[in-house]
C-alpha positions in Angstrom: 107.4 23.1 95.5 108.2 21.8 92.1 111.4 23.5 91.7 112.9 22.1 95.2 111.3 19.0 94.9 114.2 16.8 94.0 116.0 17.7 96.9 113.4 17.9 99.2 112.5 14.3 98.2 116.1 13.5 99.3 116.2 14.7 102.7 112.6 13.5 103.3 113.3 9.5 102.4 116.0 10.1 104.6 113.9 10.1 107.3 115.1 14.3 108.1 113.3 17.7 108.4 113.5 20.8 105.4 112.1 24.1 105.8 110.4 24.9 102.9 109.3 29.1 102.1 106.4 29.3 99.2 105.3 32.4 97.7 101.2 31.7 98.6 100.5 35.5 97.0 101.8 38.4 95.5 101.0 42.1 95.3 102.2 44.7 92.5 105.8 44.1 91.1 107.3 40.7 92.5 110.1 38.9 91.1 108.5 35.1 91.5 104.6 33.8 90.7 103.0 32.2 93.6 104.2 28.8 94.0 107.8 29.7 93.9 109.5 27.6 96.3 113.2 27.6 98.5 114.0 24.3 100.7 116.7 24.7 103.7 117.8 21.1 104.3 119.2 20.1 107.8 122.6 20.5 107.3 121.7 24.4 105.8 121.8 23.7 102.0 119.6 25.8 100.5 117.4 25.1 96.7 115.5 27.5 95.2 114.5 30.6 95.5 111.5 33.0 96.6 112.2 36.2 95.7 115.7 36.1 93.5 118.1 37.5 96.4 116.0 40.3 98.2 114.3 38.2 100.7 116.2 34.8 101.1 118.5 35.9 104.1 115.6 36.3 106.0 113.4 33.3 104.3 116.4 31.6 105.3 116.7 32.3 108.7 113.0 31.3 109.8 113.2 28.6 108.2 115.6 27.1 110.0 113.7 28.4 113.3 110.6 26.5 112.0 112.9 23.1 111.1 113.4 23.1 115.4 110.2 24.5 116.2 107.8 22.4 113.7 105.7 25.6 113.8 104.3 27.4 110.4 104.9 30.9 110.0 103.3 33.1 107.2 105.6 36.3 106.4 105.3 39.5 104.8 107.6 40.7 102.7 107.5 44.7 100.9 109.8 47.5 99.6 112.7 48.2 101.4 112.7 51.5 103.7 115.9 53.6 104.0 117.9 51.4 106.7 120.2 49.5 103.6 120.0 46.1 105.8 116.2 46.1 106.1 114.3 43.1 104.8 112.2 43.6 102.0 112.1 44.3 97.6 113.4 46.6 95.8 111.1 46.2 92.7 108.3 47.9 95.2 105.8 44.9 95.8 105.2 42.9 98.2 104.7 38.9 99.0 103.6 36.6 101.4 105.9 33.5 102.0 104.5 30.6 103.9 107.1 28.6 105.8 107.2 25.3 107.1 108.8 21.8 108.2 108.2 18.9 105.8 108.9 15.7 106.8 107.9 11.9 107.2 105.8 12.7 110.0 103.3 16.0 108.4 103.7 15.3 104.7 103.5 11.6 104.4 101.9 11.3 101.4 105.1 13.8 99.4 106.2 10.9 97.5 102.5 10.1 95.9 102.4 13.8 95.0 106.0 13.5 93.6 105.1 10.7 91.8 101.9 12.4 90.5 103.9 15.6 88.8 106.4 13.3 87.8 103.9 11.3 85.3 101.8 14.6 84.6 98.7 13.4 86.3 96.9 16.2 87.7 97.4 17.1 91.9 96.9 19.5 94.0 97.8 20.6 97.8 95.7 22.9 99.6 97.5 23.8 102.8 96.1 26.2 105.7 98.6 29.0 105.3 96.2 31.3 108.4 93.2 30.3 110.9 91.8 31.1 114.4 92.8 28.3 115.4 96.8 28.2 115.0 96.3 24.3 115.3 94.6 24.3 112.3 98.0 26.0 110.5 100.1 23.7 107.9 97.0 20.9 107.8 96.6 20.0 104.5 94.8 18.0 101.8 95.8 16.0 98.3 93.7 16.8 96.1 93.1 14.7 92.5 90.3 15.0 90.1 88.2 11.9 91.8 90.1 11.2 95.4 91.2 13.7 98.2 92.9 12.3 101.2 94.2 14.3 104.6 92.2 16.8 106.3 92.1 20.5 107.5 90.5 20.5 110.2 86.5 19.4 109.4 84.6 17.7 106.6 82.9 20.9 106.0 86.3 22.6 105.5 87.1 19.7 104.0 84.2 19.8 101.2 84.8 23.4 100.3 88.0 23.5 99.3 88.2 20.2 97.8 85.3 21.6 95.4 87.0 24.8 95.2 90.6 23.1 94.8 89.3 20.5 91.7 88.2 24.0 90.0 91.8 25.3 90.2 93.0 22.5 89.1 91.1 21.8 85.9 92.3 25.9 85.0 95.8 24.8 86.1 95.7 27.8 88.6 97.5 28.0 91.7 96.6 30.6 94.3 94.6 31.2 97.8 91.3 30.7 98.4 89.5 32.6 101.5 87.0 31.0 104.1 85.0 31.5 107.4 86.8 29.2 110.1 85.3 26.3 108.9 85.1 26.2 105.2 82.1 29.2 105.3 82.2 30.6 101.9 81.2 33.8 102.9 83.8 34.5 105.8 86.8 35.1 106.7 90.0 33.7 108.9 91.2 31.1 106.7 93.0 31.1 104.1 94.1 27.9 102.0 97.1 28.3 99.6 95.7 25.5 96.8 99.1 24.3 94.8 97.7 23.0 91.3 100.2 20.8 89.3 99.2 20.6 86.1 99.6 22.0 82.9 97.1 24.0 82.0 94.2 22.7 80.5 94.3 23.8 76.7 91.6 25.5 74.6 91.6 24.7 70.3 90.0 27.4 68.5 89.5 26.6 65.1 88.6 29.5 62.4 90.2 32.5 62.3 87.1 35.0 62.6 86.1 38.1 64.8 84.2 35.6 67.2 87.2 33.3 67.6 88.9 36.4 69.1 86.2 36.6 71.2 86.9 33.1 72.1 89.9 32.9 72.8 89.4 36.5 75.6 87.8 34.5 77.0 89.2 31.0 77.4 92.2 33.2 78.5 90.6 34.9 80.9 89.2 31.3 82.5 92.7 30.1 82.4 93.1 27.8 79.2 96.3 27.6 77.2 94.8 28.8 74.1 95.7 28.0 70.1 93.9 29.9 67.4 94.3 27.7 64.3 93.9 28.7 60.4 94.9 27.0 57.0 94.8 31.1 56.0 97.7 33.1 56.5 96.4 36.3 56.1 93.7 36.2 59.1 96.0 33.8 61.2 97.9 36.4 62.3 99.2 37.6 66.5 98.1 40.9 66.4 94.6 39.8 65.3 94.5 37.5 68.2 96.7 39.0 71.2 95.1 36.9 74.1 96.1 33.6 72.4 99.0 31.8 73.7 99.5 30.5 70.2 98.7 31.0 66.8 99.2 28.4 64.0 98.8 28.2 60.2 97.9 24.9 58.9 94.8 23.0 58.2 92.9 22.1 60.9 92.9 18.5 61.1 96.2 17.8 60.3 97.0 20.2 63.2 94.7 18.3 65.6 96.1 14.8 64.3 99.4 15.1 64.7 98.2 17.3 68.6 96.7 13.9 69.7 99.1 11.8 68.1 101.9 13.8 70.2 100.2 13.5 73.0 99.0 17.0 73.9 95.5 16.9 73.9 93.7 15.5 76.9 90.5 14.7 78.9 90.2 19.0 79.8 90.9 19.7 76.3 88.3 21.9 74.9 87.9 22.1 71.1 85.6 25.0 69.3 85.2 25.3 65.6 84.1 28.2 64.4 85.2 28.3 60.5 81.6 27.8 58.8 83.6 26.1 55.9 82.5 22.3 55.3 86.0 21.6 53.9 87.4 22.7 57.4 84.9 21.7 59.2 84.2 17.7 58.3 87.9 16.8 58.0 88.4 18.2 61.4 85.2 16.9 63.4 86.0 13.5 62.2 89.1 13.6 64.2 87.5 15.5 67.0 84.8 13.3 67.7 87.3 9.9 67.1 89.5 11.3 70.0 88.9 8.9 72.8 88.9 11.7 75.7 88.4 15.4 75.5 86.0 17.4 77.4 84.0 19.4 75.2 83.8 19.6 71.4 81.7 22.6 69.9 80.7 23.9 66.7 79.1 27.3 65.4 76.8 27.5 62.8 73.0 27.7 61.9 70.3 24.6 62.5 70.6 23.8 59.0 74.4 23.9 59.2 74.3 21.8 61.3 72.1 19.3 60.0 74.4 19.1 56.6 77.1 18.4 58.9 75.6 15.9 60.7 74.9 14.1 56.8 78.3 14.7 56.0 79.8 13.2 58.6 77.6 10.0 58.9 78.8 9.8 55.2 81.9 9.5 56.6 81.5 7.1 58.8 80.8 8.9 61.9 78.4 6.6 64.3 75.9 7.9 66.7 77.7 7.9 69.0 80.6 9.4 68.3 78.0 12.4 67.0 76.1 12.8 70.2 79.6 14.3 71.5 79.2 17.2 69.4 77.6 20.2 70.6 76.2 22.2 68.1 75.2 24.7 67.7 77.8 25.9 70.2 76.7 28.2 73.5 74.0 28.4 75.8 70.6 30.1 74.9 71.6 33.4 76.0 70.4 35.7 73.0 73.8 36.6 72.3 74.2 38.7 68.9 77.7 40.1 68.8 80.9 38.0 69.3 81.8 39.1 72.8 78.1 37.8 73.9 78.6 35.1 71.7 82.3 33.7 73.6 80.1 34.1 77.0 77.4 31.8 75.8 80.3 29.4 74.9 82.1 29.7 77.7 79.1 28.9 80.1 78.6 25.5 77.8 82.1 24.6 78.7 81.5 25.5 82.5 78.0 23.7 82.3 80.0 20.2 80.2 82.6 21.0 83.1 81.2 20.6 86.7 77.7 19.4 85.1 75.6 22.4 85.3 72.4 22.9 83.4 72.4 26.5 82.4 69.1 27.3 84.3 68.9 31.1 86.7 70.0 30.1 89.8 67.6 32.4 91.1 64.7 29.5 90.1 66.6 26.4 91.8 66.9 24.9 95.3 70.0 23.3 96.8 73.8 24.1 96.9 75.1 26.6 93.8 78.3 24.9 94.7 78.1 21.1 93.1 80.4 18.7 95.0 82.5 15.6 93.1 80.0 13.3 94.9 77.3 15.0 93.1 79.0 14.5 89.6 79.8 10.9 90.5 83.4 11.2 91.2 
């Protein structure tokens, strides 16, 4: 919706009707990411696009059907077959387009979303894109870190994919989520198409060593924008670090400083030294642990590492305080020996710091696996 949202905003303070088509899901080869949107106004201008050219004739056409009807329509849209004016992709995969009116009248609360990408605050929209129940079809919810307003269909619905939504929306992840009719994990019939606008949620590896590669694997593969940072140019390189999004040369604290002073580190950024060299690691926890919101700081090393960084640090002026917000050593108490285990037991930390988990075997607990916002106080 992002890219039609100007206009769409337009025709909807006008008090009219758009038909909006959004890639909810892709297979193989496709030409736009989920999310991709194309808006047909009332008077048949069209924005955007969901597909590049192969599928917008058609796109088009239904939309305008669903501007009349008010009704939702989810379309399927593959490779093209011999006839030359069949509907489908030449690049041989296939998507799923969901279509539907948006107006004053089903979308009321547009202009607080709007207004939400438009300052970079975190929101999501979760909307039924298939269910039993065809009335159920186009409900949707709002979905910010601590509010949620609308409804699908019932609170238990409800509860499950605002839990569910607030995950994809700390990763930054759009995509759709699968449920019994109402909101049964395990279960089928419908599925939510969960909209997450934000930037992703960023991951600062500090210390260019074989278990910062780790690392970074696998704060990639949980969806974090992902910087590998090193004063040294020889082991700060892209090839040793290939999942990274980025990776800079320059000493770590005056690369975190001047981050925060510019304004790109935030409450989901996650910070994990791993350089075992005091005159890294001081100058740079003293402006990691000053930072006034990020969600996890971490730091490898042994006990007694720690403990002469703890001595430095108060040295420098660190309080209490500020020290109890460092976790180290990094990871959970996994018995992790090489630096794959090693990145899971960190990750799990994060998760843990993340949706308040305690690192215990599920297997020995009672109650929901799931924890719900209530349940972390927001």
């Amino acid at each position: 919706m992002r890219d039609v949202l100007k206009d769409l905003l337009t025709v909807w303070r006008a008090g009219g009707t758009a038909g909006v088509g959004t890639v909810v899901c892709t297979y193989r080869s496709a030409p736009r990411l989920p999310g991709a949107s194309m808006m047909v106004a009332p008077n048949g201008a069209v924005t955007g696009s969901v597909s590049g050219g192969c599928v917008e004739g058609a796109v088009y056409e239904t939309a305008t059907e669903v501007i009349e009807s008010g009704v939702p329509v989810l379309e399927k849209y593959g490779v093209t077959d011999d006839d030359a004016f069949a509907v489908g992709l030449t690049c041989g995969g296939t998507i799923e387009v969901f279509i539907e009116s948006v107006s004053r009248q089903n979308f009321g609360s547009l202009e607080s979303v709007a207004a939400d990408i438009e300052e970079h605050r975190p929101v999501a929209v979760a909307t039924v894109i298939a269910h039993p129940d065809p009335s159920w079809v186009g409900r949707r919810l709002v979905i910010r870190p601590d509010t949620a307003d609308g409804s699908i269909g019932s609170a238990r619905a409800d509860a499950a994919v605002i839990d569910d939504a607030r995950g994809l929306l700390a990763a930054g992840r759009t995509e759709v989520l699968t449920y019994g009719p109402d909101g049964e994990r395990r279960g089928e019939g419908m599925r939510v198409f969960v909209a997450s606008y934000a930037p992703r949620a960023r991951m600062l590896v500090f210390g260019a060593i074989d278990f910062a590669a780790a690392v970074a694997r696998q704060g990639s593969f949980l969806g974090y924008r992902v910087t590998v940072c090193d004063a040294r140019e020889v082991f700060a390189t892209p090839s040793r670090f290939p999942t990274a999004d980025e990776v800079v040369i320059d000493w770590p604290h005056r690369y975190l400083a001047a981050q925060a002073e510019g304004g790109e580190i935030d409450s989901r950024t996650v910070i994990c030294l791993l350089t075992h060299d005091p005159k890294f690691d001081v100058p740079l926890l003293e402006v990691a642990l000053r930072l006034p919101a990020v969600a996890f700081v971490g730091a490898m090393g042994s006990r007694r590492t720690h403990q002469n960084r703890l001595e430095r640090l108060r040295a420098a002026g660190l309080t209490d305080t500020e020290l109890a917000r460092l976790a180290s050593p990094i990871g959970l108490d996994l018995g992790a020996r090489t630096p794959e285990e090693t990145a899971v037991s960190i990750a799990a930390e994060i998760i843990a710091m993340r949706w308040g988990g305690e690192g215990t075997s599920l297997s020995g607990l009672d109650g929901p696996i799931h924890r719900r916002g209530s349940d972390l106080g927001i």
